[in-house]
Steps between C-alpha positions, in 0.01 A plus 500: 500500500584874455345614794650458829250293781541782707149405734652175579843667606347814689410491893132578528449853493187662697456815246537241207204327590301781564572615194283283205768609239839429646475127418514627144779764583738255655549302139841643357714382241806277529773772350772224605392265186588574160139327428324788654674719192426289237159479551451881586656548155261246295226700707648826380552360122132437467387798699690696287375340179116533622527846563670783267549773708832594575460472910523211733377521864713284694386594850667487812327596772428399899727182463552311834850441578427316766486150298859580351605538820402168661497270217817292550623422167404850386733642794760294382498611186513901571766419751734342242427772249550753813152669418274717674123509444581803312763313337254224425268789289763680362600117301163430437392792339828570301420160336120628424648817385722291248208263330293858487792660287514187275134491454547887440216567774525783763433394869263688719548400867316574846659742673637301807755418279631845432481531911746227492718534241502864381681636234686149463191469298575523097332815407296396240306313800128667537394523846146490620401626858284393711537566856211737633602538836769709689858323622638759664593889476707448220225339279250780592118387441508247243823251477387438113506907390827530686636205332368653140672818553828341548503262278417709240757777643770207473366404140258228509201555338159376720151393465289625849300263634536689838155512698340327192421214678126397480516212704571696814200692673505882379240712344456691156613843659804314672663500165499839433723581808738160411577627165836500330662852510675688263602460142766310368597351167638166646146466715353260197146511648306256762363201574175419680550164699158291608644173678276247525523341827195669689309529133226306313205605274311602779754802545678556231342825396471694765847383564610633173327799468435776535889526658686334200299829311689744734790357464489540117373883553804532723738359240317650173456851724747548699400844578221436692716396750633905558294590765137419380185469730330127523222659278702589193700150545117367521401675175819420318433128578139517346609640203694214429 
């Protein structure tokens, strides 16, 4: 297998079983076999050939270390190549990069890698935030618009999917105070989000709009950000 048995390895974990979704979370790949690559790359190949555009999302985002860290044959093998976990994702992901560049695709990635790795990112790497929460002073409000601004500062360009996440609980008017700020030519647009783990036909709708609307009005309008009252941002939604 590809994936390392990490529920079978990992103590029982009090917050894991609380959650329903970390059973799913705690599957990660097996980086340590050269099987894991090959079939990442078929998977690429006819990803690639299904699909024209010129992008790739690879991912990368809320991995749990934890399994690389207790599985014994996994530890082994980061010890004798003397990596870290950061180690671990730097390898992985220069080997993604490298089937990308021979399939002539651009990756897009989550931005937890770019909080990892940084600039030793290659720079034709597109970003897309996420985060809609503050970390700390530094980040200011939003982690994900703070992340945009200096990524795109540095020379990445990035797609904002910062606060554009329908599966948490927020309302229409939320968005217009979440908004991505500022203009920039390496800010390539957004990205609504609408997980599906808390979602079925019975709320998909009012799950997906009206807020996936406001976003769009924030993204196709940016000025109605600057300063306008609820009721113009109300009208400006309508006449979409």
């Amino acid at each position: 297998s590809i994936v390392l048995d990490c529920p079978r390895v990992l103590p029982i974990n009090i917050n894991d079983q609380a959650n329903v979704f970390k059973k799913r979370d705690l599957s990660v790949l097996d980086i340590s076999k050269e099987e894991t690559f090959t079939t990442l790359e078929k998977v690429l190949v006819e990803v690639s050939s299904m699909f024209p555009s010129p992008y790739i999302h690879i991912g990368f985002d809320e991995v749990d270390y934890r399994c690389w860290d207790a599985h014994k044959t996994f530890v082994e093998w980061k010890k004798s190549k003397g990596f870290s976990n950061e180690d671990v994702i730097s390898y992985f992901f220069s080997r993604m990069f490298m089937i990308l560049d021979k399939l002539g695709k651009t990756p897009i990635v989550w931005q937890d890698l770019y909080e990892i790795l940084g600039e030793k990112l290659p720079k034709s790497t597109i970003i897309q935030t996420w985060k809609c929460w503050a970390g700390s002073e530094t980040y200011g409000q939003h982690i994900g618009h703070y992340l945009a601004n200096r990524a795109t500062k540095e020379g990445y360009r990035v797609v904002q999917s910062t606060c554009m996440y329908l599966d948490w609980d927020s309302q229409w008017t939320d968005i217009y105070g979440h908004g991505p700020r500022g203009k920039n030519d390496l800010l390539l647009g957004g990205e609504v989000a609408l997980w599906t783990e808390r979602i079925d036909f019975t709320n998909f709708d009012c799950r997906l709009w009206p807020r996936s609307s406001a976003i769009a009005d924030t993204l196709w309008n940016p000025r109605i950000l600057n300063g306008n009252s609820l009721e113009k941002m109300s009208d400006s939604l309508l006449n979409h």
